[in-house]
C-alpha positions in Angstrom: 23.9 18.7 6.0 22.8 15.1 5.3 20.6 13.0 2.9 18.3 11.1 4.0 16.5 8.8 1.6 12.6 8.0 3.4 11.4 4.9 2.4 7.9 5.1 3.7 4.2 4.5 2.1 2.0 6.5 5.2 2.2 9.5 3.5 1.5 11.2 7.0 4.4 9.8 8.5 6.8 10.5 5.1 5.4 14.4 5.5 5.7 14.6 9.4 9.4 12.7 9.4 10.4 14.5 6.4 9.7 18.2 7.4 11.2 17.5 10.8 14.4 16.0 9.5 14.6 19.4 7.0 14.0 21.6 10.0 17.2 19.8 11.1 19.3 21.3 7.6 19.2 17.9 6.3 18.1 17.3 2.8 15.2 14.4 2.3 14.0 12.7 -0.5 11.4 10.3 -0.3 9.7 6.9 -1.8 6.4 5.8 -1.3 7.4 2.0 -2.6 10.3 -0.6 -2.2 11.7 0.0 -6.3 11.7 3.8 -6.1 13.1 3.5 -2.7 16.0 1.3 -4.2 16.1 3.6 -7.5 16.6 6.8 -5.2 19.1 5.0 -3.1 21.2 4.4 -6.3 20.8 7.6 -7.9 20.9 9.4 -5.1 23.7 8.3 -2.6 21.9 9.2 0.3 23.8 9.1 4.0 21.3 7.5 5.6 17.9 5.3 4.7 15.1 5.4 7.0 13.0 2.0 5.6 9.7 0.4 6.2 9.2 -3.5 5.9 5.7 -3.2 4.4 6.0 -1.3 1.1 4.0 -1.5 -2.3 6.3 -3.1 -5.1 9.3 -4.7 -2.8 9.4 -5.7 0.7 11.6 -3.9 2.8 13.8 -6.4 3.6 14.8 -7.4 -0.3 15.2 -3.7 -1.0 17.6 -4.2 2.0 19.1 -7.1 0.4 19.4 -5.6 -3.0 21.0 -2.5 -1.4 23.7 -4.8 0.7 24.8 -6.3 -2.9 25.4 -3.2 -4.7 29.0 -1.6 -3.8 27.6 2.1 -4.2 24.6 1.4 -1.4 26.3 -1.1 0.4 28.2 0.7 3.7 25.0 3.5 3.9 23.5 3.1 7.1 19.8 1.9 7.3 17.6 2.6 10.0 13.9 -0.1 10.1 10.9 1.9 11.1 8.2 0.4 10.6 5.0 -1.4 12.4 6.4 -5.3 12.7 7.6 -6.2 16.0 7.8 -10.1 15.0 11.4 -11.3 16.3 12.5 -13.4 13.1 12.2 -9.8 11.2 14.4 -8.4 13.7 16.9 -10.8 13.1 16.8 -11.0 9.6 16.6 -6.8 9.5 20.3 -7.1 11.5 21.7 -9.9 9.8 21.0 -8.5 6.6 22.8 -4.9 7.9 20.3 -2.6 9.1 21.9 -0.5 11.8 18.9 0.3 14.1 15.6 -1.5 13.6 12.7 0.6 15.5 9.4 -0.1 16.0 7.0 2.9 15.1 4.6 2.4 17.8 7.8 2.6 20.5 8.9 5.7 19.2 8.2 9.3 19.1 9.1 11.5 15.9 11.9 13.1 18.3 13.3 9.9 19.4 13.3 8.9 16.0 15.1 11.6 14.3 18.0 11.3 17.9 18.1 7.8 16.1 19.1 9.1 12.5 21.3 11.9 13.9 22.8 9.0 15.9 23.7 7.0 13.4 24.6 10.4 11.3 27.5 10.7 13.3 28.5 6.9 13.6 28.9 6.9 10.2 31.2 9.8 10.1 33.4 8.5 12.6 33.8 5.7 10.3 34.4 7.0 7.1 
């Protein structure tokens, strides 16, 4: 069983993803803003973060920043879902270390949760 930290403000989608990722035995906690999103990640040493770019509080891509210069979140995987398909926050989403950067729109919920359990196992090789 994994943690998975959702950083995600459509409560819908937070609900949906979350439930189907605990039908899968892993264990989910959840943010509805950027801070309690990085807060969680801290506390919480999660396996894997599933972030949006557009959050209340902190932009997704300085909560990725902030998570990349901390030594306790730095090596968890993070996995972009979110609405923005613009290229330069693509880039900056990979150079900064996401590991997969999806756009919701291109995705179903089962594609998305093959992603996680994807990178899941990536990071298990590694370790």
């Amino acid at each position: 069983m994994s943690k998975i930290l959702l950083i995600e403000d459509e409560v819908a989608l937070q609900k949906t993803l979350g439930e189907s990722l605990k039908s899968r035995k892993h264990e989910v906690q959840s943010a509805l803003d950027g801070e309690a999103g990085l807060r969680l990640a801290k506390s919480g040493k999660p396996d894997l973060i599933l972030l949006d770019l557009i959050l209340p509080k902190k932009h997704g891509l300085d909560v990725l920043k902030e998570l990349r210069k901390d030594d306790e979140t730095s090596n968890i995987p993070v996995i972009i879902l979110t609405n923005l398909e613009n290229v330069g926050e693509v880039e900056s989403a990979i150079e900064l270390g996401a590991t997969t950067y999806l756009v919701k729109a291109n995705y179903s919920l089962n594609e998305v949760i093959e992603k996680v359990e994807e990178a899941l196992k990536k990071s298990a090789q590694s370790d």
